[in-house]
C-alpha positions, 0 to 999 in steps of 0.5 A: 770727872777724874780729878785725883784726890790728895792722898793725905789730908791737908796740914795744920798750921802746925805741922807746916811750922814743924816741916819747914827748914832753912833747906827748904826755904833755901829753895824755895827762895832760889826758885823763886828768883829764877823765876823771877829774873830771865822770865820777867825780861822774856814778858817785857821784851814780848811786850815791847815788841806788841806796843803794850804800855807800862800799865799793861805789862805791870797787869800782866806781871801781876797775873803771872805771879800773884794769882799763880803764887796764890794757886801754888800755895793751894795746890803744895798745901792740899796736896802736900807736894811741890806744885809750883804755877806759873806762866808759859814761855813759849805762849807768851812768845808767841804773843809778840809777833801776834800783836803785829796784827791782832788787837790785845783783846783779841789775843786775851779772847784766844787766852780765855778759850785756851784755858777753857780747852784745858778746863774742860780736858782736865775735866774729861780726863783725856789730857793724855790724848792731847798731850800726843795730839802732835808728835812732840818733835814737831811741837818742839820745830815750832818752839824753836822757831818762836825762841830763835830771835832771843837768842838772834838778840843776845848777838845784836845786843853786843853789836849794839852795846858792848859794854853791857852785853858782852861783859853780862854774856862773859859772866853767863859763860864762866859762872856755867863753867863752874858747877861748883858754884852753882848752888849759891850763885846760879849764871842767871843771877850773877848774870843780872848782877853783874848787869846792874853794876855796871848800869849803876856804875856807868849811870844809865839807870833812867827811871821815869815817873818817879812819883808812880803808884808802887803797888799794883792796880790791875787792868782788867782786859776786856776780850774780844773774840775773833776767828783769826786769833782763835785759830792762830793762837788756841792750839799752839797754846794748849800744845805747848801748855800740856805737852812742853811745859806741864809735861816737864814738871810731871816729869821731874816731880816723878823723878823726885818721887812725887805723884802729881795729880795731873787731871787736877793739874790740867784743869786748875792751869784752865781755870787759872789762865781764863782767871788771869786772862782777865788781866792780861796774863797768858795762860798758867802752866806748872813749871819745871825747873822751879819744881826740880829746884823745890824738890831737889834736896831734904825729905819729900814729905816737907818739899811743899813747905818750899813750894808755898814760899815760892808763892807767898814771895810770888803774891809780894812780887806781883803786888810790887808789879808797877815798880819791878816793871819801871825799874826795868824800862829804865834799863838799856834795851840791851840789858834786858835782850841779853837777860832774856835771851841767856835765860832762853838759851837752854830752852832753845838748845832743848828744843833742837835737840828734842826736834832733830834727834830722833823721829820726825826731824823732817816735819820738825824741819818744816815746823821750824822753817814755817815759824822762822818765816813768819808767813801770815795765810788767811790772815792766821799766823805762822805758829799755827801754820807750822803745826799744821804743816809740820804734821802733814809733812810728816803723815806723808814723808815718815810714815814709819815714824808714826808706826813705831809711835803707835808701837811704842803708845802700845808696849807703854800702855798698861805700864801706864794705866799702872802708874794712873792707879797707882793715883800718881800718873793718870794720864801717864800712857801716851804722854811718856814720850812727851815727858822725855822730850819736854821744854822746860818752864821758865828758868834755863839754868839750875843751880846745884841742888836742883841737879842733885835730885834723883832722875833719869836721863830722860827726865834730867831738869837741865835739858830743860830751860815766867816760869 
């Protein structure tokens, strides 16, 4: 087992008092509602679509934030660096189209043995392998299939209800026109905001059950093990947990000069999602932009102070799930598409751009097209499909481009073994390319302070899109 140690020991109550600071609990707050906005529509529109009701996705919430908010808070404090937790996007995307024709339990049974692959990688130390099972271009071809309908959405919700969407969309552009303004008032935010005023206005708030619960009961989901949603949905997780979303906040913690402990990252996302598979939840991943916002201003040995502000706002949130997830069924359908697609916007911008920008475009290609397809073989979905196919397209169509892989993996290899002694990379080597190129976590767009932090081209947290 290679679990990295801290390298400090854990603070008091005391030195966590003395190291916080309004620029750090101005962080942490404006990571926490990145999080907390476009993410959460993402999981209610999946959850529309896969027939879940109200009580499962309030469960769902629930294990999104207050059992990761728990798990950040443990890691930032232990290890006395942002470590912020929470869900994956693209996992939970994938949900949706697997509910057309797999049972809830069966998809938490595929949760269950996603987590405990990642458990048990994280254990072994081999995430570095995993990370460059598949080239990440292909990874991303797949993404960007799966992440296509919600920006497909955004245009349907101004066709269909122009007096919401249009105006929320016209905010989103203007608001990212003006960096200035992105410190206080990210697009996102002023994008929800600017949608609840004009819901309130024109009165199509419709909230139900005004007598509900407020605070949360979770659903413990029960699983169901099946071949079919093993098979179509094990390995486009763990894929995308390690070398998408784990991988981008790697990255941008390097680039604030943190070294993450990445066996231990891996191993606590395999334990979390198998814990939060119990109700209902998809699998946790460490996030990327909440991270960069965290970690983007003020002294590095007091990030962490924001990171556990994150969780502790996150514990609160997912307490509330019941009501958060009310109040937003009772919006127009078109609020929440055109949120959730505006706040996957970047991310799908990210992915073809790390698709078709350099090697494997054609296997990206093929990737991309399977997923949009939708196609069901053997009774097995297409995100699957288009790995596979994706891969083998490329194995035999661009050779060449698995050699200057291997070349690359080998110049690279002793500056990773560097990097893991150094207790900051560990399983850094093979995986650089996939931090270059990886899909962000939640939130698309960062405010100011976020940009600010050091980083280089490769690892800059705005190429890059619950959380």
């Amino acid at each position: 087992m290679r679990l990295e140690r801290p390298e400090t020991p854990p603070p008091t109550l005391r030195e966590v008092a003395r190291d916080c600071g309004a620029t750090y609990a101005i962080n942490g707050l404006v990571g926490f509602i990145f999080a907390a906005t476009g993410p959460v529509a993402v999981i209610l529109s999946v959850g529309a679509q896969g027939g879940l009701s109200q009580g499962e996705l309030a469960s769902w919430i629930f294990g999104s934030f207050l059992l990761n908010g728990l798990l950040s808070m443990a890691f930032s404090w232990r290890y006395r660096m942002p470590l912020v937790f929470f869900w994956t996007i693209p996992g939970a995307v994938l949900v949706g189209p697997a509910l057309g024709h797999l049972s809830f339990a069966q998809v938490i049974g595929a949760f269950h043995l996603a987590g405990l692959s990642m458990l048990l990688l994280g254990l072994s130390g081999w995430v570095r392998r995993a990370m460059s099972a598949v080239p990440m271009p292909i990874v991303m071809g797949m993404v960007a299939g799966v992440f296509l309908k919600f920006g497909v959405n955004v245009v349907f919700a101004i066709r269909d209800d122009v007096w919401i969407a249009a105006p929320m969309t016209a905010a989103f552009v203007v608001l990212s026109a003006r960096p200035a303004g992105l410190r206080w008032l990210p697009p996102l935010i002023g994008t929800l905001l600017l949608g609840l005023t004009i819901i309130a206005v024109t009165g199509r708030f419709d909230p139900v059950d005004s007598g509900a619960q407020i605070w949360v009961r979770p659903l413990l989901q029960m699983p169901e093990w099946s071949w079919q949603a093993t098979v179509e949905l094990v390995l486009p997780l763990v894929i995308t947990v390690l070398a998408a979303q784990n991988a981008q906040g790697f990255a941008v913690l390097s680039a604030a000069g943190h070294r993450a402990p990445v066996n231990a990252v891996t191993t606590a996302c395999g334990a979390w999602s198998m814990l939060s598979a119990v109700v209902g939840s998809v699998s946790t991943c460490l996030t990327g932009p909440t991270n960069a916002i965290v970690a983007s201003s003020g002294e590095r040995h007091r990030h962490y102070t924001g990171a556990i502000l994150v969780g502790l706002l996150a514990l609160l949130f997912g307490a509330l799930a019941p009501l958060v997830t009310r109040w937003m069924l009772a919006t127009p359908p078109a609020f929440i598409a055109t949120l959730a697609g505006l706040a996957m916007l970047r991310v799908l911008q990210t992915a073809f751009v790390t698709s078709f920008q350099g090697r494997f475009t054609l296997g990206a290609l093929v990737a991309f097209l399977i997923t949009v397809s939708d196609v069901t073989l053997l009774s097995v979905g297409a995100p699957f499909w288009a790995l596979v196919f994706g891969w083998l397209t490329s194995r035999l169509l661009e050779t060449g481009d698995f050699a200057s892989l291997r070349a690359a993996a080998g110049q690279t290899a002793i500056g990773g073994q560097a990097v893991g002694q150094a207790g900051g990379g560990g399983d850094g080597g093979d995986s650089r390319a996939s931090l270059r190129r990886a899909t962000p976590s939640p939130a698309a767009d960062l405010p100011r302070s976020a940009r600010n932090a050091p980083r280089s081209p490769s690892t800059d947290p705005r190429r890059c899109g619950p959380r």
